[in-house]
Backbone as CSV, one residue per row, in Angstrom:
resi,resn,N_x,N_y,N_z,CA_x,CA_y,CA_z,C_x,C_y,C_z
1,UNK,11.023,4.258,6.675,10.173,3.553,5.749,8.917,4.396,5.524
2,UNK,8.239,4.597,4.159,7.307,5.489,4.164,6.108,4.047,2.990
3,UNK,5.413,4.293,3.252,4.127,3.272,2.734,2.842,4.143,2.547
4,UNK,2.622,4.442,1.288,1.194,5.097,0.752,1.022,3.798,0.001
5,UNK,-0.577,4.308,-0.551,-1.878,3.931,-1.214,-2.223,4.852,-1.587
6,UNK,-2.843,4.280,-3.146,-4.046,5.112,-3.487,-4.590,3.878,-4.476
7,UNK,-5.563,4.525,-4.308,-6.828,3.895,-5.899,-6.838,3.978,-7.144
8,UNK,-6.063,2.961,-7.398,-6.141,3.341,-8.789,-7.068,3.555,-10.326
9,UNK,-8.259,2.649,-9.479,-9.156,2.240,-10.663,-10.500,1.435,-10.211
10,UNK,-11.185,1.838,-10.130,-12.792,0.694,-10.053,-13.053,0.050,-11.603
11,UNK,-13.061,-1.584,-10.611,-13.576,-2.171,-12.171,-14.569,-2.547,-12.404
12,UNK,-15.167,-3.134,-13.349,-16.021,-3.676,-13.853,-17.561,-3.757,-12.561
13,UNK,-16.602,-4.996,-11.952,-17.594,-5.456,-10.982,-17.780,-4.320,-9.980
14,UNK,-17.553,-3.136,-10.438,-17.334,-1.611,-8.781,-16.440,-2.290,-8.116
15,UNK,-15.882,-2.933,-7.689,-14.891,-3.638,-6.929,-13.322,-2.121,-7.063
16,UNK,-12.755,-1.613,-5.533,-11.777,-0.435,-6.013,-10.559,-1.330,-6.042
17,UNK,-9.714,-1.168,-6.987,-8.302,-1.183,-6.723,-7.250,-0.723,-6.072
18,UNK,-6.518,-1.081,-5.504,-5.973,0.242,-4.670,-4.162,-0.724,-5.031
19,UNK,-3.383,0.068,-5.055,-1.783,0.433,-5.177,-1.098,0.641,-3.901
20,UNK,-0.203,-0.246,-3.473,0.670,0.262,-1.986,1.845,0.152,-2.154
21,UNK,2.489,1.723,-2.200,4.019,1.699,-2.433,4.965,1.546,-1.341
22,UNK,5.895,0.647,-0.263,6.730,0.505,0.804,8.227,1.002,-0.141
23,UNK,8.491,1.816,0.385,9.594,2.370,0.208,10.881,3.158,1.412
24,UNK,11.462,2.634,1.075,12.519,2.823,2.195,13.691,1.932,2.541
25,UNK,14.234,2.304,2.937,15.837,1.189,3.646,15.433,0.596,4.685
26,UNK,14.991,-0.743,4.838,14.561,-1.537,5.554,15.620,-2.925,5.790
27,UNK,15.395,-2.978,7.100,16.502,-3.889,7.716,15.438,-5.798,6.938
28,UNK,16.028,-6.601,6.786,15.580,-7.963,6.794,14.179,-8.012,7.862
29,UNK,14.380,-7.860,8.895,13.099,-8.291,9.887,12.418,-6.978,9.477
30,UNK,12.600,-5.668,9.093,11.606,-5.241,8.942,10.713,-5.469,7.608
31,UNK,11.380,-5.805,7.099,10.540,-5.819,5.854,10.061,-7.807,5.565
32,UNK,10.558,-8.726,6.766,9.611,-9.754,7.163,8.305,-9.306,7.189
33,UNK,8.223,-8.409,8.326,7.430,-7.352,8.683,6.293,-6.993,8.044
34,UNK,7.023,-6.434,7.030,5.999,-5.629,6.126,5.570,-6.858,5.214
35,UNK,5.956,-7.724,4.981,5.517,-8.717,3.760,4.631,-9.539,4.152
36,UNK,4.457,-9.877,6.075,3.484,-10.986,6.321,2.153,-10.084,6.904
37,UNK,1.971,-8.612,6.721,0.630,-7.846,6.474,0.288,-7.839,5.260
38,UNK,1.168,-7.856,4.443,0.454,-7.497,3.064,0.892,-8.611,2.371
39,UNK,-0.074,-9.921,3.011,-0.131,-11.638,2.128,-0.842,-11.479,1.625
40,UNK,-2.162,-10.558,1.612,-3.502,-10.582,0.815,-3.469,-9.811,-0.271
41,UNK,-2.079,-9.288,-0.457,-2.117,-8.178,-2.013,-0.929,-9.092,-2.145
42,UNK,-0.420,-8.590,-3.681,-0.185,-9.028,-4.747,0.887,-8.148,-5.160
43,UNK,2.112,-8.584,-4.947,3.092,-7.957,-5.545,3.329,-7.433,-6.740
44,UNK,3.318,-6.548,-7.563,2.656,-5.858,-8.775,4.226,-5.419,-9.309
45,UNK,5.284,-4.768,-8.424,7.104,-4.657,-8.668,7.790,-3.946,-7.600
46,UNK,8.898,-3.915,-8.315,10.345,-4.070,-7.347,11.221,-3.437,-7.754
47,UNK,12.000,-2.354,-7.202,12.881,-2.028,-7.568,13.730,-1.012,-6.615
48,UNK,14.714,-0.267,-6.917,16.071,0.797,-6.133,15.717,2.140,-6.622
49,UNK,15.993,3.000,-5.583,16.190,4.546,-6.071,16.481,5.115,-4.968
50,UNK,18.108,5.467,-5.798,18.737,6.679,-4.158,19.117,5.725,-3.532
51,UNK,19.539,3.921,-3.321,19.901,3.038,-2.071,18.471,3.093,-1.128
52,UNK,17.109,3.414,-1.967,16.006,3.090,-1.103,15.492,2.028,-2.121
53,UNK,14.775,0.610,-1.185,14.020,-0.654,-1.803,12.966,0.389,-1.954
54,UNK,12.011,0.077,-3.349,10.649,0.139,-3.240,10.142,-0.857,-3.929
55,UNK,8.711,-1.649,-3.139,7.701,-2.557,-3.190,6.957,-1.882,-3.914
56,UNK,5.836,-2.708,-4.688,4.600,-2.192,-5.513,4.025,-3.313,-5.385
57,UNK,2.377,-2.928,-4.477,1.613,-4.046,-4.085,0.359,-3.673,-4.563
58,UNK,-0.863,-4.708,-5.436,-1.795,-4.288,-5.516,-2.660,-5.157,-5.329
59,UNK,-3.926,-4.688,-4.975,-5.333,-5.242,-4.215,-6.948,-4.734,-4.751
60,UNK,-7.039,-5.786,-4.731,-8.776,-5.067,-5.074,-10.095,-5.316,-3.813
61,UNK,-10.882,-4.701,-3.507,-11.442,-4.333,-2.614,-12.800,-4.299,-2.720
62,UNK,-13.743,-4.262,-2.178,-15.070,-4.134,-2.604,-15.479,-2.473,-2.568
63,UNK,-14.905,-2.114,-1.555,-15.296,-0.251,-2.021,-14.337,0.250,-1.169
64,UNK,-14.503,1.458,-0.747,-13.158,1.817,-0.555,-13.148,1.886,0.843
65,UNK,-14.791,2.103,1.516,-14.731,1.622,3.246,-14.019,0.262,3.438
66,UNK,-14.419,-0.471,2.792,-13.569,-2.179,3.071,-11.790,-1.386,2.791
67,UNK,-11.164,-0.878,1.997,-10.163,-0.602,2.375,-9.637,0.350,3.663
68,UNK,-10.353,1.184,3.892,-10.389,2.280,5.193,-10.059,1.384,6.568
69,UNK,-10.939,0.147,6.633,-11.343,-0.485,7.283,-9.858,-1.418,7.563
70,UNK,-9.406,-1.969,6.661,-8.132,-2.528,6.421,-6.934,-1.762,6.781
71,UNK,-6.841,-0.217,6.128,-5.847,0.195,6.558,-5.974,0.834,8.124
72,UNK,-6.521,0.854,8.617,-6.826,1.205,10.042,-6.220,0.047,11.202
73,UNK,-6.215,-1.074,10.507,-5.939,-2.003,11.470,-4.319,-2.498,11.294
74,UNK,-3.666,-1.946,9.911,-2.158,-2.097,9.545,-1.238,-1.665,10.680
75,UNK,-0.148,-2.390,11.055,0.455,-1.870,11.944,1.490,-0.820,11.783
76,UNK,1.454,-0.515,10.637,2.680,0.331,10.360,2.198,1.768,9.949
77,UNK,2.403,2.944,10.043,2.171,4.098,9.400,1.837,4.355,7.727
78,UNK,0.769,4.308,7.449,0.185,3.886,6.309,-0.911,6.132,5.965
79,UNK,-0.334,6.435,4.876,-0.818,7.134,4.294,-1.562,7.072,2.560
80,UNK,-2.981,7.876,2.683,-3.445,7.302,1.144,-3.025,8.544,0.573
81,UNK,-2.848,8.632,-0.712,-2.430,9.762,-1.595,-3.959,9.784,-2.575
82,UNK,-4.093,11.146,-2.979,-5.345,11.619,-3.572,-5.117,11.480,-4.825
83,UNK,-5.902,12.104,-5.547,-5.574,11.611,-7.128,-4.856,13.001,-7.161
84,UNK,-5.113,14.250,-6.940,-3.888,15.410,-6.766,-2.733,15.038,-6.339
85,UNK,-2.525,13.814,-5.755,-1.243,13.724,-5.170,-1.097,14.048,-3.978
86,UNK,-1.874,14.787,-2.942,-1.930,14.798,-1.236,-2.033,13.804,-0.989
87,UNK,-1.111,13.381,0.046,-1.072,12.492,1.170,-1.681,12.706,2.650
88,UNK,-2.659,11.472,2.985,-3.284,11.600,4.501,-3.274,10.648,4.697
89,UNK,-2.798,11.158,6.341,-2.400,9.648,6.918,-3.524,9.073,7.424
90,UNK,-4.194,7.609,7.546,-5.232,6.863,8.169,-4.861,6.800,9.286
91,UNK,-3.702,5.863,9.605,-3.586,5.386,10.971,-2.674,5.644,11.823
């Protein structure tokens, strides 16, 4: 299972948006799993590629420490992707 983020957009209110893609072949309990951490975002879509599920979850945040802060405490291996497209892992 592989799970990035990134930011997609600050709005109005500065408030960041941020995007979390779960992707991978996940058994039923794992992806219980993954769905009762991420009750506070917002399922955004859904779909197959290759016989891998991928999730599309999105959230808005007050800046992007309040997200840092969040993904630090996720239990699962959580990487943010840059707007280049590098991936680093938080936790």
């Amino acid at each position: 299972m592989n799970i990035v983020a990134w930011k997609q957009l600050t709005d109005a209110n500065k408030n960041c948006i941020y995007k979390l893609q779960v992707e991978g072949t996940m058994s039923s309990r794992e992806k219980k799993k993954v769905l009762a951490e991420l009750e506070e975002w917002t399922e955004v879509g859904y779909g197959w590629n290759d016989k891998k599920e991928i999730c599309l979850f999105s959230r808005s945040f007050q800046d992007k420490e309040s997200f840092i802060q969040w993904a630090k405490q996720f239990p699962f291996e959580l990487k943010e992707m840059n707007r280049n497209g590098k991936e680093k892992k938080i936790n």
